[in-house]
N, C-alpha and C positions, 0 to 999 in steps of 0.2 A: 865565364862562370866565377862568381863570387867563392870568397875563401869561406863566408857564412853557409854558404850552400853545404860546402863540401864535411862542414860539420853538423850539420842540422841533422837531430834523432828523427826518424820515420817515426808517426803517428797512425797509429793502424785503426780501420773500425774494425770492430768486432760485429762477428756475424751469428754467433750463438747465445741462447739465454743469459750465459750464467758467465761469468769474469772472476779467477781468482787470481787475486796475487795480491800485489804492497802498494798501499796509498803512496801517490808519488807527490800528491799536492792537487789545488784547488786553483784554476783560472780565474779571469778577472768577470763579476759576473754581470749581467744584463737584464733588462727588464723585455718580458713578451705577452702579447692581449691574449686571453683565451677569445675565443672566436663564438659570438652568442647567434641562435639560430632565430630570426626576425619571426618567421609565423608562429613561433611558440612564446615567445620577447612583445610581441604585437597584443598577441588572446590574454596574457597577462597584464598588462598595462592600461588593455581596452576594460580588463572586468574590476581589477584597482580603481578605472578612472569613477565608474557607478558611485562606485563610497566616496570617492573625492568628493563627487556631486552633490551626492546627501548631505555631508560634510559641509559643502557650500552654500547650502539651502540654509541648513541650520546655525551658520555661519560659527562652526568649528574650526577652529583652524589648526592644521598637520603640515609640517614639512611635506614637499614632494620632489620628485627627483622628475627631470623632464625627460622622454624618450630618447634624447641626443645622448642624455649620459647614461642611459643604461644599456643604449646600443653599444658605445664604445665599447665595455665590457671589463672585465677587473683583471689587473698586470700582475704576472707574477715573476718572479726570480729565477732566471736561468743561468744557474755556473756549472761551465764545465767543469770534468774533473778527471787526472788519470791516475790510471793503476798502470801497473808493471807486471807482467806475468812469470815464470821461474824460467824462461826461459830471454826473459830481458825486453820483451817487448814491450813496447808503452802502447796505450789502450785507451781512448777519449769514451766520455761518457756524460751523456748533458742531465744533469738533477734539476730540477724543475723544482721549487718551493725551498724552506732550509732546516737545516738541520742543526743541532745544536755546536757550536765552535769545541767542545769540548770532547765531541763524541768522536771523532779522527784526528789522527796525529801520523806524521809524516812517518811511510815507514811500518807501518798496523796493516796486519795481515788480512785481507778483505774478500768478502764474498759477494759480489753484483750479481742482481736479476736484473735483467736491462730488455727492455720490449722495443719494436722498432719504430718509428715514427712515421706519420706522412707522408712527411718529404721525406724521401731520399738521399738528399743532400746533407739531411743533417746526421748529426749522430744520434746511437742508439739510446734513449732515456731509463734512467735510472727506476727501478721498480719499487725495489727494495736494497735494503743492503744492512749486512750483517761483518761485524769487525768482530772479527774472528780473534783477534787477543785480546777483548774486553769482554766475548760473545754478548755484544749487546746487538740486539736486533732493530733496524731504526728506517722507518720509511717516511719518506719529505709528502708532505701535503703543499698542493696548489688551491687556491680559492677554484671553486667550481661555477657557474649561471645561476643555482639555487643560492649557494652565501652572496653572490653580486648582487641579487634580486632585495634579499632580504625578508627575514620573517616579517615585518610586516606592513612589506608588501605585498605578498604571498596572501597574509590574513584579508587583506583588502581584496585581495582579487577571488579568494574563495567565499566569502560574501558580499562581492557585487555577484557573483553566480549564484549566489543562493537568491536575490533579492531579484534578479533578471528569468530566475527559471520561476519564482514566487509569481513576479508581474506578467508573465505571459500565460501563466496557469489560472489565475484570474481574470485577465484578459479572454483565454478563451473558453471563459464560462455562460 
């Protein structure tokens, strides 16, 4: 057994919503893909591609993004982070997006809503969180498959469906 061993603090999950104690600091952080759902990624890009068409007919020309990159899907920032509870235990908790550097300081008495994840393995993600000696309230935002997509691509694909329910409603007149 190593002498690091023998000092290394236990890292605890927490198994309940809510976490209070003292910002203990902020880990080193990582980037992670939201994960896009392909039949819903597909019906969008397929009713976008209509107006590209038209676009092309009429020889408009628009940026496009090709299916490979919006399969990939959009990365966001995951740093862990502990707290310490009054009874001395240290507590992981993974924030997902960021928050502003100035909003925690080491040591600031904190209140965590934290929901469970997926996996198992990982820790429990941060909800919300409210620093309790500034009582500022502050919840971290991750990009979502709607901001990856983009307004307008989005525009594009709700009228290539206007233009495709138009052409089959004519069609079968």
């Amino acid at each position: 057994m190593d002498d690091l061993d023998l000092h290394r603090e236990q890292i605890l999950r927490h198994v309940g919503p809510v976490i209070t104690g003292r910002f203990a600091g902020f880990q080193t952080s990582y980037t992670r893909e939201v994960r896009i759902g392909q039949p819903l990624l597909m019906t969008v890009f397929l009713a976008a591609s209509v107006i590209h068409l038209i676009g092309a007919v009429l020889r408009m020309k628009g940026a496009r993004r090709s299916f490979k990159e919006l399969k990939k899907g959009p990365e966001f920032l995951v740093t862990p982070l502990r707290v310490r509870d009054e009874l001395g235990q240290l507590y992981e908790v993974e924030m997902h997006g960021q928050l502003p550097q100035s909003a925690l300081h080491r040591g600031d008495l904190v209140q965590l809503t934290t929901t469970p994840q997926k996996d198992p393995t990982l820790a429990v993600r941060l909800v919300r969180l409210v620093n309790l000696t500034t009582l500022q309230p502050l919840t971290p935002r991750i990009p979502t498959m709607w901001s990856h997509l983009g307004p307008a691509l989005l525009m594009q694909a709700a009228f290539g469906v206007v233009v495709l329910v138009a052409a089959l409603a004519f069609w079968a007149m």
